[in-house]
C-alpha positions in Angstrom: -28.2 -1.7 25.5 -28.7 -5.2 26.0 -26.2 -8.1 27.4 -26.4 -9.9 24.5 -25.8 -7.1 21.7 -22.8 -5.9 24.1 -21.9 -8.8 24.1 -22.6 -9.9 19.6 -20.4 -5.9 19.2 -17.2 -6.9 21.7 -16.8 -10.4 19.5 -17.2 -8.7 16.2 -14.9 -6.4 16.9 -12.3 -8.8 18.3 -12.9 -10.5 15.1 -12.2 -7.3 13.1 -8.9 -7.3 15.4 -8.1 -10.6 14.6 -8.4 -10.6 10.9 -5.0 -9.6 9.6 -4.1 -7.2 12.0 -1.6 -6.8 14.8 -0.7 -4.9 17.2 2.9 -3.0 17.2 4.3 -0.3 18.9 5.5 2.8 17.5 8.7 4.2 19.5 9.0 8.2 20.3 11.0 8.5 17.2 8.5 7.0 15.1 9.6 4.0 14.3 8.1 0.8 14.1 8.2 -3.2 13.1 5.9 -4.5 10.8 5.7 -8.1 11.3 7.2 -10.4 9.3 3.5 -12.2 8.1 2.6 -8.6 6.7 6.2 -7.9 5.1 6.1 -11.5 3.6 2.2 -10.7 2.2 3.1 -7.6 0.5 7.4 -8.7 -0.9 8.9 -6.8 2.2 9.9 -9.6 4.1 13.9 -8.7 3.4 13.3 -5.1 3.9 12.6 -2.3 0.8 10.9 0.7 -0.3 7.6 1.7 0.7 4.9 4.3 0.1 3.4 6.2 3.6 0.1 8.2 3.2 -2.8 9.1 5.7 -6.2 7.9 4.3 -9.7 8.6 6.1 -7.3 8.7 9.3 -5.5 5.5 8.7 -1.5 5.2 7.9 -1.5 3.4 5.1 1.7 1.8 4.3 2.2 -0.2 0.6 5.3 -1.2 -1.5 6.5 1.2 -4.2 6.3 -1.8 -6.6 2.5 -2.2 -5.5 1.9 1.6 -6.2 4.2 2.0 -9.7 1.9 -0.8 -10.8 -1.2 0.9 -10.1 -0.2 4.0 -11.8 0.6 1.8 -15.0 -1.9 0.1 -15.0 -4.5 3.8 -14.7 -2.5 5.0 -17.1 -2.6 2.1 -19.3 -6.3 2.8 -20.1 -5.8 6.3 -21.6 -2.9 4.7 -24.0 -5.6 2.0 -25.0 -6.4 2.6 -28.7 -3.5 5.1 -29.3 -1.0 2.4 -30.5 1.5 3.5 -27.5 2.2 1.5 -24.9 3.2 2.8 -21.0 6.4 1.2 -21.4 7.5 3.5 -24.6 6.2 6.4 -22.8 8.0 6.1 -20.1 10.8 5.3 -22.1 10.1 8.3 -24.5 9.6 10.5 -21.1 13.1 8.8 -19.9 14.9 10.3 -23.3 13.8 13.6 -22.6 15.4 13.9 -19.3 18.3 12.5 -20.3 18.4 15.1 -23.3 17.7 18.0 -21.0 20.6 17.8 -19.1 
């Protein structure tokens, strides 16, 4: 391989580094800090709940908030048409619990 594509691949990968991304360590018992320009992006920056999943060998890491509102929003297109909304399904789904108990 050539100098100059060695060299093209080391600065497009430091720019892939560099864009949004950090570097943080991850202690024996797992834990980490996510810094404080990522919590601030995604409404974490005072702390909260979050959803953890492995994807294509990534640990992805997104606010509960972030993932309720993708789930309404999928299952908004199925209620599209049928006069109910998401809101008095869940509501609907909400009675039943409460009625089973």
């Amino acid at each position: 391989m050539s100098e100059a594509l060695v060299a093209r691949r080391k600065c497009g990968m430091k720019k892939i580094m560099t864009q949004n991304a950090s570097t943080v360590r991850i202690a024996s018992n797992g834990r980490l800090s996510l810094p404080t320009k990522f919590r601030r992006q995604v409404g974490l920056e005072n702390g909260g709940v979050a959803v953890v999943r492995v994807e294509d060998g990534e640990i992805r890491i997104r606010p509960v908030k972030a993932v309720v509102e993708e789930i309404q929003n999928l299952a908004a297109q199925y209620f599209t048409g049928s006069g109910e909304t998401v809101e008095q399904f869940l509501a609907d789904r909400r009675e039943e619990a409460v009625s089973e108990k």
